[in-house]
N, C-alpha and C positions, 0 to 999 in steps of 0.2 A: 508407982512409976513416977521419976520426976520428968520435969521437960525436957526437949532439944533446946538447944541453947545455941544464938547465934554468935560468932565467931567474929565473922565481917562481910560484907554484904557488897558488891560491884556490878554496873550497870551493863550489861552486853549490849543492847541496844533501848534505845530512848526517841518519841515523838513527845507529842500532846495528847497522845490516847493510852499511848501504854510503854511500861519500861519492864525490860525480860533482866532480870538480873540472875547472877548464879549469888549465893548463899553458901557460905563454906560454915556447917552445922555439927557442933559436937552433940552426939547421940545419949542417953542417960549412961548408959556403959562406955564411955569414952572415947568410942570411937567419932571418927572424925569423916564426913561425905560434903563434897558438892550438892548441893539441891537448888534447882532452876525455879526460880520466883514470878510472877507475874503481876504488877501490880497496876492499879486503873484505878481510873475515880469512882466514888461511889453509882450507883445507878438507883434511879427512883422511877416509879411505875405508879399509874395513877387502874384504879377498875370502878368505873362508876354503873351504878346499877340503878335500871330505872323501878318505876312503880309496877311493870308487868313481869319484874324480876327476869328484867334482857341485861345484857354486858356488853357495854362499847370494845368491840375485838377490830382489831387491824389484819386485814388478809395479807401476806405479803411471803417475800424470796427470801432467802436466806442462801447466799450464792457459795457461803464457807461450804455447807451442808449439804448445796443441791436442794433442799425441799422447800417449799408453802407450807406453809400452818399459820391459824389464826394467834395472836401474842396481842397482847396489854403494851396502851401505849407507854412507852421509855425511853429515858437517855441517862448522860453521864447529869452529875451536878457537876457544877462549873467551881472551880477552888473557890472555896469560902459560902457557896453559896445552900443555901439553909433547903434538906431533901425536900422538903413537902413544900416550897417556893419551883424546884424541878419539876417535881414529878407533878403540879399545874400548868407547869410553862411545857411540858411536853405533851400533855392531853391536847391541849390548844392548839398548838401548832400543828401537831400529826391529826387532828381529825376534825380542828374547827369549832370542839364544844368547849365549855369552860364550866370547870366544875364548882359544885357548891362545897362546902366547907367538909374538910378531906381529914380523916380518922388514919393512923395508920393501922395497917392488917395485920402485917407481918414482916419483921427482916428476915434475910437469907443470905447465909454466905454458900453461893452455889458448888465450887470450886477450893474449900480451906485446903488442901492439901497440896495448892500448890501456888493459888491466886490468893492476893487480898480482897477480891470483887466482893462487894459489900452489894444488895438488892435492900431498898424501902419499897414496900408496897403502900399506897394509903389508900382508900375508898371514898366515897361518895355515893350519896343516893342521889343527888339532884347533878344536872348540869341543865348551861344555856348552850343552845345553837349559836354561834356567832360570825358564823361566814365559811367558808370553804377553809379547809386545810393550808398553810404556809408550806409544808414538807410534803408536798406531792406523791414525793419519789419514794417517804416511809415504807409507803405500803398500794397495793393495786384498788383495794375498796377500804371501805368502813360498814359496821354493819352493826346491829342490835340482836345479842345471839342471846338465846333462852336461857338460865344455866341452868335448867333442867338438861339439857342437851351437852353438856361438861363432860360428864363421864364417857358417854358414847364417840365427842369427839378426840377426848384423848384417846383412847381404846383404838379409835381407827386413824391414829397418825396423825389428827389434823391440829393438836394441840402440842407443839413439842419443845417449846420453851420449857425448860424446869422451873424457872419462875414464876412465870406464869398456870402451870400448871398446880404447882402449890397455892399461889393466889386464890386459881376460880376454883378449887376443889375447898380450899376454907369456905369460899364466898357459899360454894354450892351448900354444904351441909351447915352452915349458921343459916342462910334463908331457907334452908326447905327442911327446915327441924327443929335445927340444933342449938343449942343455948338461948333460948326465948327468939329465935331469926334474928340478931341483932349484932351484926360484926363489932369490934371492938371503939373504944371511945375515941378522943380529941388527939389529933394528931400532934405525934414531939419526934424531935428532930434527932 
């Protein structure tokens, strides 16, 4: 099968967060569809895990969805600027620790079939406390959750970012088993 091939590409609407464009796509057999694009800056997610193998989670709304569930702290990277420089400056600000020197986990594109949303996860074993949270409004708490307790909170709804749910389910089975407990090495961007 070969690709879809884009045609030409127009913006329907555009902020600083995100642009919905339609996509006029010729299909491998010729034909020819509209298809609605979504594109956003990448997103970087920071999961540091302590020595009693806890995981800094953010309790928080999600007002799209209606629900709470706990999620990894994230945002966008800012044009140009280097994921694993983000996914630092977003730990920090949304919970006040500052992490030690950050591996990445795993990328993820959550969404290819219709978004370009690109996810870096990186990890860390160590962070500092360094003061109360800048981003308040992130999230309701901060908390240090087991990730023995990963599974069970996905299961019951309390997990429901898919990013995040992919992160701590790596995290869970490399520390309580799997490939010597030792998540992946030196973080690249």
């Amino acid at each position: 099968m070969s690709e879809w091939r884009v045609r030409a590409e127009r913006a329907v609407f555009e902020n600083r967060w995100v642009s919905v464009n339609m996509a006029d796509v010729e299909l491998p057999d010729g034909r020819r569809l509209d298809h609605t694009v979504i594109r956003v800056r990448p997103v970087a997610m920071t999961a540091v895990v302590n020595a009693a193998d806890e995981v800094l989670l953010l309790w928080r709304h999600r007002f799209v969805t209606g629900a709470w569930g706990w999620e990894l702290p994230s945002g966008g990277a800012e044009p140009g600027e280097d994921p694993v420089v983000a996914a630092a400056r977003e730990l920090e600000e949304e919970t006040g620790w500052r992490p030690g020197p950050l591996r990445l986990l795993l990328a993820v594109d959550p969404m290819p079939g219709i978004s370009n949303s690109h996810h870096r996860v990186y990890w860390s074993d160590t962070a500092a406390h360094v003061g109360e949270p800048v981003d308040t409004i992130e999230s309701a708490r901060r908390e240090w959750v087991p990730l023995a307790k990963v599974p069970d909170l996905i299961a019951a709804g309390r997990i429901r970012s898919a990013t995040t749910v992919a992160a701590l389910l790596t995290l869970h089975h490399l520390r309580q088993g799997g490939q010597n407990g030792t998540p992946p090495g030196p973080a690249r961007a």
